[in-house]
N, C-alpha and C positions, 0 to 999 in steps of 0.2 A: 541612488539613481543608477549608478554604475553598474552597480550589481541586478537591479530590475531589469536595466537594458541584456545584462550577458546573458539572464535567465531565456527570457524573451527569443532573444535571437537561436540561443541555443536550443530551446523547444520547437521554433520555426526549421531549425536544420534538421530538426532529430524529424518531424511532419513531412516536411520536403525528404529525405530519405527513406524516409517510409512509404511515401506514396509510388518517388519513384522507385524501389526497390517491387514494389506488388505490379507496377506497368511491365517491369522488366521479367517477372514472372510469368504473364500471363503472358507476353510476348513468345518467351523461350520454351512455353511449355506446348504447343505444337509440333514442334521441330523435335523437340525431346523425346514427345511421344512416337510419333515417325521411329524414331532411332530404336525407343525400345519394343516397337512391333516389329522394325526389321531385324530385329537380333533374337527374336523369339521364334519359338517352333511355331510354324503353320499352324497345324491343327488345334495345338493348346489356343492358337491366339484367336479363332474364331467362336471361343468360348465370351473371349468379350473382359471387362474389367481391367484390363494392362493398365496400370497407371503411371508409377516410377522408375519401376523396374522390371526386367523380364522374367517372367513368370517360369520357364524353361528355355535356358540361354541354346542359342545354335545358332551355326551359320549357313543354314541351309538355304536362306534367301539370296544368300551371297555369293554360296558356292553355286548355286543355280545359275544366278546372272552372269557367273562369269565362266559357265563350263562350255565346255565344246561346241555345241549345240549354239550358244547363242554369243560366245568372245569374238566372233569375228565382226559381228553387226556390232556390238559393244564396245569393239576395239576401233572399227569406221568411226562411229558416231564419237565415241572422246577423242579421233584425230582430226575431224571436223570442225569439232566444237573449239578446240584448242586452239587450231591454225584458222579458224576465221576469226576467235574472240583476239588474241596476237596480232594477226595482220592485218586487220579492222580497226581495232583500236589506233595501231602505229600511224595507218594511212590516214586516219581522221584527225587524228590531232595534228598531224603533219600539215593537210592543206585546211586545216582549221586557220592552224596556227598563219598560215600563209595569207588567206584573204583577211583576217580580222586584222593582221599587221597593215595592209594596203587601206583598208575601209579606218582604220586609227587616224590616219593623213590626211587634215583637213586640204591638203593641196592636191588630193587625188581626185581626178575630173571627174570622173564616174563613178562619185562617193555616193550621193544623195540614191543614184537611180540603184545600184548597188546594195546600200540596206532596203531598197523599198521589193526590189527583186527578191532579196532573203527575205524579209517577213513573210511575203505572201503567204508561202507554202504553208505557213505558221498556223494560218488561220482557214486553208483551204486544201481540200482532199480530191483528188478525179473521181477514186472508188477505185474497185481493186478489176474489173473486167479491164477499163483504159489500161491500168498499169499492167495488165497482165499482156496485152495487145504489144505496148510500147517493149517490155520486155522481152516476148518472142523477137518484132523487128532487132533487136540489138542484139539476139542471141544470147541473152543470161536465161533464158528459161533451160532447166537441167544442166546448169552450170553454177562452177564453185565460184563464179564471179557475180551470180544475183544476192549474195551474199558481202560482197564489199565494193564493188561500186554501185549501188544505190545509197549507200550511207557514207561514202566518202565524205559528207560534209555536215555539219549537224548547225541549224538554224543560231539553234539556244546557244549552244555554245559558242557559237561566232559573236554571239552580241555579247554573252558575258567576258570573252575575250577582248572584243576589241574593246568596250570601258576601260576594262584595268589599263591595256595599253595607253589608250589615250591619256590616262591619270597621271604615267609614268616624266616627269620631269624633261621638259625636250632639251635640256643642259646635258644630260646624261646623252643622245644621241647627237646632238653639235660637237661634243667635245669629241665625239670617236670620229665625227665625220675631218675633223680638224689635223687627227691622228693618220687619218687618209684613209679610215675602213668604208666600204662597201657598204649597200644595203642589205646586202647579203650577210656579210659580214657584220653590222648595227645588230640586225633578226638573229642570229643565232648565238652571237658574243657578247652583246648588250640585254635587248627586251628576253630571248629566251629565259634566261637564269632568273631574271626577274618573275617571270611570271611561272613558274614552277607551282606553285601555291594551287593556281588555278591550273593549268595541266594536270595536275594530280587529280583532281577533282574531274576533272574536264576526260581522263582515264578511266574511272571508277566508274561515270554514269554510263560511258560506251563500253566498257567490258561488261559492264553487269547488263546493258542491252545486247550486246554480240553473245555473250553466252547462255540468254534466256529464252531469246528467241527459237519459237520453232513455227509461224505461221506461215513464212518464208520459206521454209520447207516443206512445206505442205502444199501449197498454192504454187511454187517455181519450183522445184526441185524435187519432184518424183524419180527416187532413186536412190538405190540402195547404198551405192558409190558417193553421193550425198548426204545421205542422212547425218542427223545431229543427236547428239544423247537428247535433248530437250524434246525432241521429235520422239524418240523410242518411248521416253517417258510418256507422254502424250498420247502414244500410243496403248500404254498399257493403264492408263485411265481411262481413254475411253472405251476399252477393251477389244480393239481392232487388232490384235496380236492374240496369236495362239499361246502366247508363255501366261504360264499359272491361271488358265481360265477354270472354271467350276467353283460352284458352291462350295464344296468341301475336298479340303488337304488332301492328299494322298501321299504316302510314308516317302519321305524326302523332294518331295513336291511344294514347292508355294502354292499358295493362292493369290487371285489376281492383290487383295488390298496385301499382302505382305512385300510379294513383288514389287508392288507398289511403293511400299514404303523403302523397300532398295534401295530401287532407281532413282525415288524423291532425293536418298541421301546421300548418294554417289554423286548427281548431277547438279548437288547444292555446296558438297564442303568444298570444290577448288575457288570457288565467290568468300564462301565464309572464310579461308586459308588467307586470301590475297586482302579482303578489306580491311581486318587491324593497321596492316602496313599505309593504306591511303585514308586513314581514318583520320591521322590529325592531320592533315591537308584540307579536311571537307569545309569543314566550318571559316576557317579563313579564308579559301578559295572561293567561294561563294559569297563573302561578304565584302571580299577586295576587287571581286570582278562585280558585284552589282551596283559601283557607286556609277550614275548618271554620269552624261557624257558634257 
């Protein structure tokens, strides 16, 4: 019987690997293909069949994107992208982390009206004229600041926050209060390290929105002094840029789909680079901030 079970189970491992080994295929072969159109010469590659590998290796898609001609817009838009996904993400988890500690406190007076104030937005949109209206008045229209404070606070994440806190043992904060610490000092010496788990996670989903975005820049932010790689990119799909337009190569020249594939993969490894590191974070972070309150 012993041995029927091991077979068993080990067929079912060897099916469960295989399966997911052909998802993780099909996933990575997009991306893959991107990489080896951008590494191939222009004109070979408008011949068509690229599959795994580049048919005639170059870097003329690359030496183009970053030559003279176009490093200075290239150079803006990755110092954009950089210092808004940075100090976007810092400011968000920062007063994340702030109101979801006060809204944890069953003792806090303006707890009820407070989650019912954060869901709303959950569930309801003005449309983007209102917001664009509301924006001019505050003056973030062509400012690097429509960029970080409108997201200063993120709905989802305050609620997956404040659960895990609330979970957190209130022995653990009596005892430091007995110590003579602060609230201040509870929040960043006690619950912070705690909740790390979800921070990380709470990281990952605002970096990978702060550095993906480009409709924000398009709608607020007309200007060159602003632009975002995401935006340049966007640019060169829908071919509102004069880099690598025509039909056909011309000797050291891209064309827009090779360009294309550049930009894709310039504007994609600093997320691919940074998410192994908050990868094992995800899964617990998510599953220790969704227990009910």
């Amino acid at each position: 019987m012993k041995k029927l079970k091991r077979k068993k189970i080990s067929i079912f491992n060897i099916m469960v690997y295989l399966i997911f080994t052909v998802i993780a295929l099909f996933t990575l072969y997009p991306f893959w293909n991107l990489l080896v159109v951008s590494f191939n010469e222009p004109y070979d590659s408008i011949k068509g069949g690229l599959t795994l590998w580049p048919r005639v290796f170059s870097f003329i898609n690359y030496s183009y994107l970053f030559s003279d001609d176009y490093l200075d817009i290239i150079g803006i838009a990755l110092r954009n992208s950089l210092v808004r996904t940075i100090l976007g993400t810092a400011l968000n988890v920062f007063f994340s982390t702030l109101i979801a500690y006060a809204l944890s406190k069953k003792y806090f007076v303006l707890r009820k009206f407070m989650n019912v104030l954060i869901i709303i937005p959950m569930y309801l949109s003005v449309g983007l004229i209102p917001t664009y209206l509301l924006y001019k008045q505050l003056f973030l229209v062509k400012s690097f600041a429509v960029y970080i404070i409108p997201n200063l606070i993120s709905a989802y994440n305050i609620i997956i926050l404040r659960n895990f806190m609330a979970g957190i043992p209130p022995s653990l904060t009596e005892a430091a209060q007995i110590d003579g610490a602060t609230e201040q000092g509870i929040l960043f010496k006690v619950i912070f390290p705690l909740c790390l788990p979800v921070l990380a996670t709470m990281c990952l989903f605002i970096a990978v929105f702060q550095w993906s975005s480009w409709q924000d820049t398009m709608y607020f932010a007309q200007n060159e002094n602003l632009t975002t790689l995401q935006w340049e990119m966007a640019k060169v799909i829908r071919g509102t840029t004069s880099l690598g337009k025509g039909s056909a190569a011309m000797v050291g020249k891209p064309t827009k789909e090779t360009l294309n594939a550049a930009i894709t993969v310039v504007a994609t490894l600093p997320i691919i680079m940074v998410y192994p590191f908050l990868q094992k974070y995800f899964v617990n972070g998510m599953t220790l901030g969704a227990v009910k309150e």
